[in-house]
HTML snippet that shows the backbone in 3Dmol.js (N, CA, C, O; Angstrom):
<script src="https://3Dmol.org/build/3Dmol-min.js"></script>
<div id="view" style="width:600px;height:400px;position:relative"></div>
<script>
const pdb = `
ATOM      1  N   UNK A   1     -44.208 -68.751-116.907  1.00  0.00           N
ATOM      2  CA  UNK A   1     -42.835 -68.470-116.603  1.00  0.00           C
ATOM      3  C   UNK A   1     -42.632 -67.569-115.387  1.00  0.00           C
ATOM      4  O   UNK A   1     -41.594 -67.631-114.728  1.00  0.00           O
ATOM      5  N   UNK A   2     -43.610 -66.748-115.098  1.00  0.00           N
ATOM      6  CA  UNK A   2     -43.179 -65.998-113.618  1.00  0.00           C
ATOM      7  C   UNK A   2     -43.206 -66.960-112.569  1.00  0.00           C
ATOM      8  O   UNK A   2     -42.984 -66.381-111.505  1.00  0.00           O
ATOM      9  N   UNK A   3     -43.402 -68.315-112.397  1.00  0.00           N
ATOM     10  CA  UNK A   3     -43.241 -68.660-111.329  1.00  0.00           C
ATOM     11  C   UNK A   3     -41.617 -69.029-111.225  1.00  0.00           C
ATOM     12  O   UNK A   3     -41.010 -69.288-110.186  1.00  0.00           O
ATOM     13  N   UNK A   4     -41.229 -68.997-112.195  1.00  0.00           N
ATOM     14  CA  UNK A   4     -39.616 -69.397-111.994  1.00  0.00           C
ATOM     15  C   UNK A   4     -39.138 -68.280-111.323  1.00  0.00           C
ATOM     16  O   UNK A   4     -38.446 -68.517-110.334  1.00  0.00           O
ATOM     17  N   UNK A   5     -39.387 -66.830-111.691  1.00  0.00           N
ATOM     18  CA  UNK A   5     -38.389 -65.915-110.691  1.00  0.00           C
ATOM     19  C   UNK A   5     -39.336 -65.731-109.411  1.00  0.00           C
ATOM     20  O   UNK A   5     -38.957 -65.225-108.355  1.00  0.00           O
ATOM     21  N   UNK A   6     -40.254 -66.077-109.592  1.00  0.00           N
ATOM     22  CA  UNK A   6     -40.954 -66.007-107.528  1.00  0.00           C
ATOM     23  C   UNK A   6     -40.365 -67.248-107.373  1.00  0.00           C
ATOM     24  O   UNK A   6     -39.659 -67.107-106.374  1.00  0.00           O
ATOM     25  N   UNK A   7     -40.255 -68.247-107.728  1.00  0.00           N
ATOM     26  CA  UNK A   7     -39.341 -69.534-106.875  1.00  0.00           C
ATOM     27  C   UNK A   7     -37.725 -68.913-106.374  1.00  0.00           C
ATOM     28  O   UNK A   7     -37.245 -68.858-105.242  1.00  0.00           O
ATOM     29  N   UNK A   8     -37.024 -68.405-107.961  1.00  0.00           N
ATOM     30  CA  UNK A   8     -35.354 -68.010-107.245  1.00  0.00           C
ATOM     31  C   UNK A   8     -35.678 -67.063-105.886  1.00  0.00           C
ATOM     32  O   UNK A   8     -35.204 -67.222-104.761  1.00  0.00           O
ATOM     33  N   UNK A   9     -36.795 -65.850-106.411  1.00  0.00           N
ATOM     34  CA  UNK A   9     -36.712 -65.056-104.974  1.00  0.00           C
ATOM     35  C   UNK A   9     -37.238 -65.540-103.477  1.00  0.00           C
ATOM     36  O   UNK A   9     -37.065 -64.873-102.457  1.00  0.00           O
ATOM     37  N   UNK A  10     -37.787 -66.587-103.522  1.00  0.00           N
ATOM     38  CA  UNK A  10     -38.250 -67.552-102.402  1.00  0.00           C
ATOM     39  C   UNK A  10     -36.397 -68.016-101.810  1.00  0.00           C
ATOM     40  O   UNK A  10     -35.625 -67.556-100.969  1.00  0.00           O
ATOM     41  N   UNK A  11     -36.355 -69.136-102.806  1.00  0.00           N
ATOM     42  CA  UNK A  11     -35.309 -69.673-102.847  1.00  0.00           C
ATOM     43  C   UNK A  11     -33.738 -68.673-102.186  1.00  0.00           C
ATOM     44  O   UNK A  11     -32.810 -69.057-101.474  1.00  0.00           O
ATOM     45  N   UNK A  12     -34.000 -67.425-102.764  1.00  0.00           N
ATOM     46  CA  UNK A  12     -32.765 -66.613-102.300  1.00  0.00           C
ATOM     47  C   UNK A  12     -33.107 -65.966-100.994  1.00  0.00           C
ATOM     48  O   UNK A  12     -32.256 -65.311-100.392  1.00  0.00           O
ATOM     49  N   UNK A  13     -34.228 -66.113-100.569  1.00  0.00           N
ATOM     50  CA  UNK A  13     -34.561 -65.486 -99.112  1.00  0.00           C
ATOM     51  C   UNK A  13     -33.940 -65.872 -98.445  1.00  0.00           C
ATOM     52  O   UNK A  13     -32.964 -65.458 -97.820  1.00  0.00           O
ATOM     53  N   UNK A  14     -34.815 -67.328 -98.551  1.00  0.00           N
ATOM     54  CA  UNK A  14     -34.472 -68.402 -97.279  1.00  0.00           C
ATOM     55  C   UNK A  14     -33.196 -68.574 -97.106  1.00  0.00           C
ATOM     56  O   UNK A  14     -32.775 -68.555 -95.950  1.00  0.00           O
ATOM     57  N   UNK A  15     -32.149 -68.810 -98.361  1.00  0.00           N
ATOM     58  CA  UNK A  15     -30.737 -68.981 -98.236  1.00  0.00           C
ATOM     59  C   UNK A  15     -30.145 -67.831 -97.497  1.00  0.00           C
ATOM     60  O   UNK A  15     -29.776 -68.164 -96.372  1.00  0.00           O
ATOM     61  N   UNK A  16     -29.969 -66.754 -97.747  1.00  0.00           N
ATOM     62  CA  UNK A  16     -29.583 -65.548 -97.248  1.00  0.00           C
ATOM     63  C   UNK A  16     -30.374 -64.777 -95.896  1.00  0.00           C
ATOM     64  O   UNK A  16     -29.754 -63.909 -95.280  1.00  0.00           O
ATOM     65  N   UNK A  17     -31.267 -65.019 -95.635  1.00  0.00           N
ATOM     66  CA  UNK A  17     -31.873 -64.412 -94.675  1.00  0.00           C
ATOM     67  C   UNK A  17     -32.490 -65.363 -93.661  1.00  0.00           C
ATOM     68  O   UNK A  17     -32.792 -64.969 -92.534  1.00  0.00           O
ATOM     69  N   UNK A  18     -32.681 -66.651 -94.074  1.00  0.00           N
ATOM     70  CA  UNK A  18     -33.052 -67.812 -92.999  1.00  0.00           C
ATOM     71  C   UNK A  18     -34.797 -67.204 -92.796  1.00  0.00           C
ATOM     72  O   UNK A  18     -35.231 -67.334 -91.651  1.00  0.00           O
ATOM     73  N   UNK A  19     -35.526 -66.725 -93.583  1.00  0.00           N
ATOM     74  CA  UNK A  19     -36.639 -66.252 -93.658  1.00  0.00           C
ATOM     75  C   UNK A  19     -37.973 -67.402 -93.379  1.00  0.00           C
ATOM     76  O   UNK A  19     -39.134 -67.143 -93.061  1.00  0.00           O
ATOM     77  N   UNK A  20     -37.301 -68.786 -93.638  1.00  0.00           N
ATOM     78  CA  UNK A  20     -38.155 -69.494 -93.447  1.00  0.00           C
ATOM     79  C   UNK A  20     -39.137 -69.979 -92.524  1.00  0.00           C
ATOM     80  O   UNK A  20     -40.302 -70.362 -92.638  1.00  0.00           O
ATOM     81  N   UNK A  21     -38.201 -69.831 -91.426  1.00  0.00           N
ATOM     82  CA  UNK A  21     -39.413 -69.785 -90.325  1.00  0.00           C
ATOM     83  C   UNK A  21     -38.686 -68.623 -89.303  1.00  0.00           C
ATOM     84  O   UNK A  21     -37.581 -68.273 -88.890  1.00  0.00           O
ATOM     85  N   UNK A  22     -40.052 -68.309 -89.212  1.00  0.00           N
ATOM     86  CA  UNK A  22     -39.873 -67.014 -88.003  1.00  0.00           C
ATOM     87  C   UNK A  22     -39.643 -67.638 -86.379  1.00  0.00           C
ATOM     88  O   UNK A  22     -39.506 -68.840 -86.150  1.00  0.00           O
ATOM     89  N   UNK A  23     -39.634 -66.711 -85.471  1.00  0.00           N
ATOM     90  CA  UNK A  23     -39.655 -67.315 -84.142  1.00  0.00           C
ATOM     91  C   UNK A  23     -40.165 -66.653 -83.674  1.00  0.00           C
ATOM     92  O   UNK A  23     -39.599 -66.082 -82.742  1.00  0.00           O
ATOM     93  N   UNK A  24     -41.605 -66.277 -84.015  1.00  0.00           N
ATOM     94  CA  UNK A  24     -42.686 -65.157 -83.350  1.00  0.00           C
ATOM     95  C   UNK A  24     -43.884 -65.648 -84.130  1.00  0.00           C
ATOM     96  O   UNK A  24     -43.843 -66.004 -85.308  1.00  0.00           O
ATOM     97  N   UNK A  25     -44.887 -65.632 -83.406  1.00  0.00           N
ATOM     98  CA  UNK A  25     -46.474 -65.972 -83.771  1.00  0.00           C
ATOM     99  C   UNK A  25     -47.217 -64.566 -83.967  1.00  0.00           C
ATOM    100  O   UNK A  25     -46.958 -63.578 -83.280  1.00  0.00           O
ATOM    101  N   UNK A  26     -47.933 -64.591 -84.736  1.00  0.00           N
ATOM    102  CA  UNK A  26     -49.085 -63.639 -84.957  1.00  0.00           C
ATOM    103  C   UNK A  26     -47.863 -62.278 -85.992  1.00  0.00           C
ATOM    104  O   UNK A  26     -46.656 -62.038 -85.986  1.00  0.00           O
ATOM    105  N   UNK A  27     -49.256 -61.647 -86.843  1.00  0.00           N
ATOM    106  CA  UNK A  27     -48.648 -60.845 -88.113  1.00  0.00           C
ATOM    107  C   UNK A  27     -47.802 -59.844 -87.306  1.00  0.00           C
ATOM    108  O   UNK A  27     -46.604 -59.752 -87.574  1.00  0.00           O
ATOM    109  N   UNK A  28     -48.357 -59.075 -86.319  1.00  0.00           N
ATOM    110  CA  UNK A  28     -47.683 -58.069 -85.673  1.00  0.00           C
ATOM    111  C   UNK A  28     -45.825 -58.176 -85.130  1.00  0.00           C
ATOM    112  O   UNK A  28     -45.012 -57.260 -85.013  1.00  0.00           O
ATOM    113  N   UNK A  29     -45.690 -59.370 -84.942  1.00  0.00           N
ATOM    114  CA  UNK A  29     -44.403 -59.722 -84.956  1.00  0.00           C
ATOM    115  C   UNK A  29     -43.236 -60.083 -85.587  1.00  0.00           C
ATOM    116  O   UNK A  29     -42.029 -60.012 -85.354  1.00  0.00           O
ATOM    117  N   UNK A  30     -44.395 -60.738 -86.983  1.00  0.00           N
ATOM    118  CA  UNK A  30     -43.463 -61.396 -87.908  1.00  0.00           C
ATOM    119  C   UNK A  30     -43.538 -60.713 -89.431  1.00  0.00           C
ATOM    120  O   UNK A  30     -43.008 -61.150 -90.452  1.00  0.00           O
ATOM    121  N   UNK A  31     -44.266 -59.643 -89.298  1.00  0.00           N
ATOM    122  CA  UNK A  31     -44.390 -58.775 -90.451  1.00  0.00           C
ATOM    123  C   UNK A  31     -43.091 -57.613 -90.299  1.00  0.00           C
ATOM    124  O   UNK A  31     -42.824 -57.111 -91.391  1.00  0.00           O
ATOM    125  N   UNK A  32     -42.208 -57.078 -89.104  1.00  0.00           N
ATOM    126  CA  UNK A  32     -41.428 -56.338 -89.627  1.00  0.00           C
ATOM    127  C   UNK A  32     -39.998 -57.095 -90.013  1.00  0.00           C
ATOM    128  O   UNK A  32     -39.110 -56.489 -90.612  1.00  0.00           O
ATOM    129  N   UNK A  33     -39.850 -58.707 -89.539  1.00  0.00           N
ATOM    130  CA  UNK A  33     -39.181 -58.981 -90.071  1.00  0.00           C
ATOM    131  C   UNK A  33     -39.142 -59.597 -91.530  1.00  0.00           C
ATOM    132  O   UNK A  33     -38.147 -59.838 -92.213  1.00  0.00           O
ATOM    133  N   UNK A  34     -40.200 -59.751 -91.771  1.00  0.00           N
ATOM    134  CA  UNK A  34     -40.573 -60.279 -93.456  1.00  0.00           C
ATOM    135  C   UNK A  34     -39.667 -59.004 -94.039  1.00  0.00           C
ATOM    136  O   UNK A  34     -38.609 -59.193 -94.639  1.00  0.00           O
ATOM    137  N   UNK A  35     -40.408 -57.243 -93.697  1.00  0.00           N
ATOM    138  CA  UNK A  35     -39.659 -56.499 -94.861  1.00  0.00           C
ATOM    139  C   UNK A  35     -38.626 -56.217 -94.516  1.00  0.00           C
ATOM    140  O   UNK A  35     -38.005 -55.369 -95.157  1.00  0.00           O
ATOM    141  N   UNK A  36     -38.047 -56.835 -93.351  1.00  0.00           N
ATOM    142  CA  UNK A  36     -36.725 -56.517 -93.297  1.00  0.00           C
ATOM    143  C   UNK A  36     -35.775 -57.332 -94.284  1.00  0.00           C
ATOM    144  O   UNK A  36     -34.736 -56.965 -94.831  1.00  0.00           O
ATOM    145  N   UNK A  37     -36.448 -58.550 -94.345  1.00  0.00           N
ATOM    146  CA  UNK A  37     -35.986 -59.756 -94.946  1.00  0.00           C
ATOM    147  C   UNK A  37     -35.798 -59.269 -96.440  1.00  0.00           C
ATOM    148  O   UNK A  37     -34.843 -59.394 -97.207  1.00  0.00           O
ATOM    149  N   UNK A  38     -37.080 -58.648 -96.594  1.00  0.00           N
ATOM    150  CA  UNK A  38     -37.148 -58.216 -98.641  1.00  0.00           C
ATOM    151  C   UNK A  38     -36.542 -57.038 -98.369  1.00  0.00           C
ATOM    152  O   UNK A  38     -36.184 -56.775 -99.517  1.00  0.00           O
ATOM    153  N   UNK A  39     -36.187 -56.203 -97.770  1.00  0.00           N
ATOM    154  CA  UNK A  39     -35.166 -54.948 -97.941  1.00  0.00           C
ATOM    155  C   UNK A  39     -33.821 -55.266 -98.126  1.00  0.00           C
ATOM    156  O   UNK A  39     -33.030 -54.794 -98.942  1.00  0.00           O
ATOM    157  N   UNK A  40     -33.648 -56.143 -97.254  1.00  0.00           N
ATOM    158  CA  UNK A  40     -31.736 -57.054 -97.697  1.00  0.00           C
ATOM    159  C   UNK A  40     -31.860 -57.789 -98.848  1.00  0.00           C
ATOM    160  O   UNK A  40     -30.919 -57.897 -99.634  1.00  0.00           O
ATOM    161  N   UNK A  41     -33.010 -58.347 -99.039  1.00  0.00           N
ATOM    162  CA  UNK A  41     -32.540 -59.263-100.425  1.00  0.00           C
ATOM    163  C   UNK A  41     -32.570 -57.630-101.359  1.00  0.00           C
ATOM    164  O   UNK A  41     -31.471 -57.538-101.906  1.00  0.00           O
ATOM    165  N   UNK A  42     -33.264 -56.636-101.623  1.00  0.00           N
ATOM    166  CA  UNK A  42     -33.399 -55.587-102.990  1.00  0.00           C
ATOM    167  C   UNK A  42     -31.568 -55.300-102.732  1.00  0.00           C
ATOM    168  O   UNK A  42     -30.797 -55.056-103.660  1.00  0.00           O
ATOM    169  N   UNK A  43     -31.129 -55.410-101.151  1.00  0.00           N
ATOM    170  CA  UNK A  43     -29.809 -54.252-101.011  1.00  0.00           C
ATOM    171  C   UNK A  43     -28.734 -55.402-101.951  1.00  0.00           C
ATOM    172  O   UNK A  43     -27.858 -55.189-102.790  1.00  0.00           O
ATOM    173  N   UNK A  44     -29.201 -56.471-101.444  1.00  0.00           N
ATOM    174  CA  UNK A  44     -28.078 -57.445-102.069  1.00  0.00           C
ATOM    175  C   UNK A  44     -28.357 -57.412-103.877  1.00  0.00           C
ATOM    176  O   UNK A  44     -27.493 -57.298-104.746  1.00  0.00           O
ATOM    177  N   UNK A  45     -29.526 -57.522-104.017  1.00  0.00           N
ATOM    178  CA  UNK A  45     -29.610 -57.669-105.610  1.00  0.00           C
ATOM    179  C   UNK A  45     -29.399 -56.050-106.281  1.00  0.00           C
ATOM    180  O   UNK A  45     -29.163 -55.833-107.470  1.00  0.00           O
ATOM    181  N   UNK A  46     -29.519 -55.191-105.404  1.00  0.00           N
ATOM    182  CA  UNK A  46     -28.900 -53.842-105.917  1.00  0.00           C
ATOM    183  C   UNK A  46     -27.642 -53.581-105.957  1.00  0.00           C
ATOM    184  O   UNK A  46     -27.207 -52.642-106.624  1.00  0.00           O
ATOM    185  N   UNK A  47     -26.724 -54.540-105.100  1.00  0.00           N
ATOM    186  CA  UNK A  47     -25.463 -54.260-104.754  1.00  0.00           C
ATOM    187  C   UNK A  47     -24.685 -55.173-105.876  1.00  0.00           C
ATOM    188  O   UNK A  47     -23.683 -54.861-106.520  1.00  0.00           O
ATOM    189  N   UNK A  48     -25.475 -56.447-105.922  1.00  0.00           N
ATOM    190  CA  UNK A  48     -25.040 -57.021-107.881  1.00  0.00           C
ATOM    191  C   UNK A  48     -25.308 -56.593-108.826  1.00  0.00           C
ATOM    192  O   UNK A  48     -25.006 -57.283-109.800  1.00  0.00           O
ATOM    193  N   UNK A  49     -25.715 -55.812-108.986  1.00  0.00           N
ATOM    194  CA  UNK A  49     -26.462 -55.124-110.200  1.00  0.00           C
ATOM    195  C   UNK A  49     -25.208 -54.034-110.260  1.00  0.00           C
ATOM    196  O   UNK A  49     -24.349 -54.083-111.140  1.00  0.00           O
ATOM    197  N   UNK A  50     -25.227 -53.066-109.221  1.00  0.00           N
ATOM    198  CA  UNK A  50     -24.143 -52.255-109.773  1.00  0.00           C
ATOM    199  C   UNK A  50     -22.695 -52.482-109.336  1.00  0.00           C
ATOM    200  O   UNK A  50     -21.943 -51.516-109.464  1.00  0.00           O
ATOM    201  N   UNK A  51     -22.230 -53.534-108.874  1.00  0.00           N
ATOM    202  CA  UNK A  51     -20.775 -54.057-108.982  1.00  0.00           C
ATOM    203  C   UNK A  51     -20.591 -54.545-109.787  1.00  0.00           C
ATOM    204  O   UNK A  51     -19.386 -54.652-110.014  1.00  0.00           O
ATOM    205  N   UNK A  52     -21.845 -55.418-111.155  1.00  0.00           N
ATOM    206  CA  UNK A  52     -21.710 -56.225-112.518  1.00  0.00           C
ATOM    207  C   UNK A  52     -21.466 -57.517-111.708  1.00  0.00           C
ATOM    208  O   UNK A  52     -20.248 -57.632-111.840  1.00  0.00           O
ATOM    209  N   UNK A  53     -21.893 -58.627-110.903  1.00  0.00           N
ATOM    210  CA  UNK A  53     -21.502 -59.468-110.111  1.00  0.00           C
ATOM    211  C   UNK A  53     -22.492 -60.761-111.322  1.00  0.00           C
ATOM    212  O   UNK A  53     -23.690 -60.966-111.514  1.00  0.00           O
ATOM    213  N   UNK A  54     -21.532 -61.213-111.744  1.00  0.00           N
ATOM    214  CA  UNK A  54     -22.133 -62.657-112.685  1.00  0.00           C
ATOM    215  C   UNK A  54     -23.541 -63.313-112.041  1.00  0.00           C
ATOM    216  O   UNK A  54     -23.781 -63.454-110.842  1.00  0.00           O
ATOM    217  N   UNK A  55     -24.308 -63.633-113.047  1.00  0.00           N
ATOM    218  CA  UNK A  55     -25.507 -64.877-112.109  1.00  0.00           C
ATOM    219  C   UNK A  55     -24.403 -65.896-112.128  1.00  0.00           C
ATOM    220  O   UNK A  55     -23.294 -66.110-112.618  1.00  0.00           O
ATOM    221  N   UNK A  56     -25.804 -66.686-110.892  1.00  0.00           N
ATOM    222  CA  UNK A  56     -25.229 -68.056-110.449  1.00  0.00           C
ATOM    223  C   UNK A  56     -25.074 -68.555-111.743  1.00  0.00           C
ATOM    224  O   UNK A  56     -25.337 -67.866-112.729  1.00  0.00           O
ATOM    225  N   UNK A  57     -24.597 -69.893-111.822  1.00  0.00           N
ATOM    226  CA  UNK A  57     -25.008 -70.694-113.009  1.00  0.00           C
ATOM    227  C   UNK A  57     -26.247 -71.621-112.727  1.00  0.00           C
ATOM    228  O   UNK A  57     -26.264 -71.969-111.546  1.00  0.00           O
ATOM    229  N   UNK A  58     -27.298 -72.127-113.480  1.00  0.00           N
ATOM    230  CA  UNK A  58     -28.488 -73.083-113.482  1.00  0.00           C
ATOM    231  C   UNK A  58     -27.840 -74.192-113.477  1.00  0.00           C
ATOM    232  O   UNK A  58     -26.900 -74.472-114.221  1.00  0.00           O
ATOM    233  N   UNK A  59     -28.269 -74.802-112.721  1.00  0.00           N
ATOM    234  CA  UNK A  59     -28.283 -76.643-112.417  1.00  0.00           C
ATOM    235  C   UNK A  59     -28.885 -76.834-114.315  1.00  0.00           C
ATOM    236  O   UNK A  59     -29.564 -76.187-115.113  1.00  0.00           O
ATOM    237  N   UNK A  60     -28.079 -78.192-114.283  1.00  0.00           N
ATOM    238  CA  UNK A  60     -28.587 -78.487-115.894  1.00  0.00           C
ATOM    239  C   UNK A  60     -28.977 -79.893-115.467  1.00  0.00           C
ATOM    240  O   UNK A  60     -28.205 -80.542-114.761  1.00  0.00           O
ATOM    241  N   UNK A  61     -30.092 -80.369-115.848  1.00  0.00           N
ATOM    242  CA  UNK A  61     -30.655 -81.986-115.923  1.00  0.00           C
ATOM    243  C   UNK A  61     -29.561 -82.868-116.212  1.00  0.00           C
ATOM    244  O   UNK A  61     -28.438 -82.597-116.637  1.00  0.00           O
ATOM    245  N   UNK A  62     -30.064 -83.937-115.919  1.00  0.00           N
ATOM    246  CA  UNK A  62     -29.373 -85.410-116.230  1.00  0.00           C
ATOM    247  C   UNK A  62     -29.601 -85.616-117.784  1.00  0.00           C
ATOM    248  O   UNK A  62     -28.684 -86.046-118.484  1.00  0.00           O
ATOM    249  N   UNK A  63     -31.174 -85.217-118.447  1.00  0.00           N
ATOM    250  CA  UNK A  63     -31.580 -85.249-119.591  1.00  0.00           C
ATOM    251  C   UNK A  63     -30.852 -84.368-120.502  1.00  0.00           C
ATOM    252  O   UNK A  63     -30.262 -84.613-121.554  1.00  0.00           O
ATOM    253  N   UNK A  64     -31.076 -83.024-119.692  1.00  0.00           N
ATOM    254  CA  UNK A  64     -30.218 -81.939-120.842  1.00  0.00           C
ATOM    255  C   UNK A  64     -28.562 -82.350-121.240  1.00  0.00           C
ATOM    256  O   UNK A  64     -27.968 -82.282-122.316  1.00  0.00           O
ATOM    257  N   UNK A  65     -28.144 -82.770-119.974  1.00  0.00           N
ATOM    258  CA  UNK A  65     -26.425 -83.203-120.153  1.00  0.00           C
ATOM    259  C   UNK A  65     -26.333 -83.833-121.206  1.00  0.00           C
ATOM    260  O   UNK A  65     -25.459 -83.551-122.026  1.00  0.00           O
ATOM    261  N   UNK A  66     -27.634 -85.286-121.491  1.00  0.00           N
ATOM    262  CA  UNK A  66     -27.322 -86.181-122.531  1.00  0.00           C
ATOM    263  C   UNK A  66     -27.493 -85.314-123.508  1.00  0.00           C
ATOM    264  O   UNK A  66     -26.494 -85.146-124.207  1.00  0.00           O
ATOM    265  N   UNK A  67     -28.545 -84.637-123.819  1.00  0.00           N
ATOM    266  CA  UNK A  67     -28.277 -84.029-125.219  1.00  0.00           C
ATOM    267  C   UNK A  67     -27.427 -83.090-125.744  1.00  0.00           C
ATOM    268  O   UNK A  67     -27.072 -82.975-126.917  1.00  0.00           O
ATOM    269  N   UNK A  68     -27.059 -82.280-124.583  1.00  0.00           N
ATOM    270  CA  UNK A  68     -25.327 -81.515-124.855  1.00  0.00           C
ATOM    271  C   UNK A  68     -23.890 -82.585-125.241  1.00  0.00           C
ATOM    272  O   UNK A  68     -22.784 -82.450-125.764  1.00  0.00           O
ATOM    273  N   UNK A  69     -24.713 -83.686-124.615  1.00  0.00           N
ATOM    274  CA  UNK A  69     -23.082 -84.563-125.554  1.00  0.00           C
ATOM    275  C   UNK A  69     -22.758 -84.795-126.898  1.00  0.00           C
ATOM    276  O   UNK A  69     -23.659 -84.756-127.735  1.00  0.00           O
ATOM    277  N   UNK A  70     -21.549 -85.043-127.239  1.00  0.00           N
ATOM    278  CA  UNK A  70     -21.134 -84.900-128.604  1.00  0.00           C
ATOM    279  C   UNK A  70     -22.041 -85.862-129.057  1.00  0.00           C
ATOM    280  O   UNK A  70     -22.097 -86.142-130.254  1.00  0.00           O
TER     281      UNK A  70
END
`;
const viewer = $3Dmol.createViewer("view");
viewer.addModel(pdb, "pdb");
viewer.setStyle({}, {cartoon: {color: "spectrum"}});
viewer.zoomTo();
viewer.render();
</script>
């Protein structure tokens, strides 16, 4: 099960910070923007945490839908 919250926090990088690809070669360049990248995602997930800001909702399957029907 931990790979599900390292996927959302992958997943919420890239959306919010465009983390996915850098535009600099070699670690020395692209390492201060990585923690810049994980310092905005903690400010943002600190900043939901204490405003009480709802989770997203989960995508639900095609499968699960059928079995939630009456």
């Amino acid at each position: 099960m931990p790979r599900a919250g390292v996927e959302g926090t992958i997943s919420q990088a890239v959306r919010r910070t465009g983390i996915h690809r850098t535009r600099y070669t070699g670690l020395p360049k692209t390492h201060p923007g990585n923690v810049l990248a994980a310092t905005a995602i903690n400010i943002i997930r600190l900043d939901a945490w204490l405003t009480s800001t709802p989770l997203g909702k989960t995508r639900t399957s095609h499968l699960a839908r059928l079995e939630l029907a009456p």
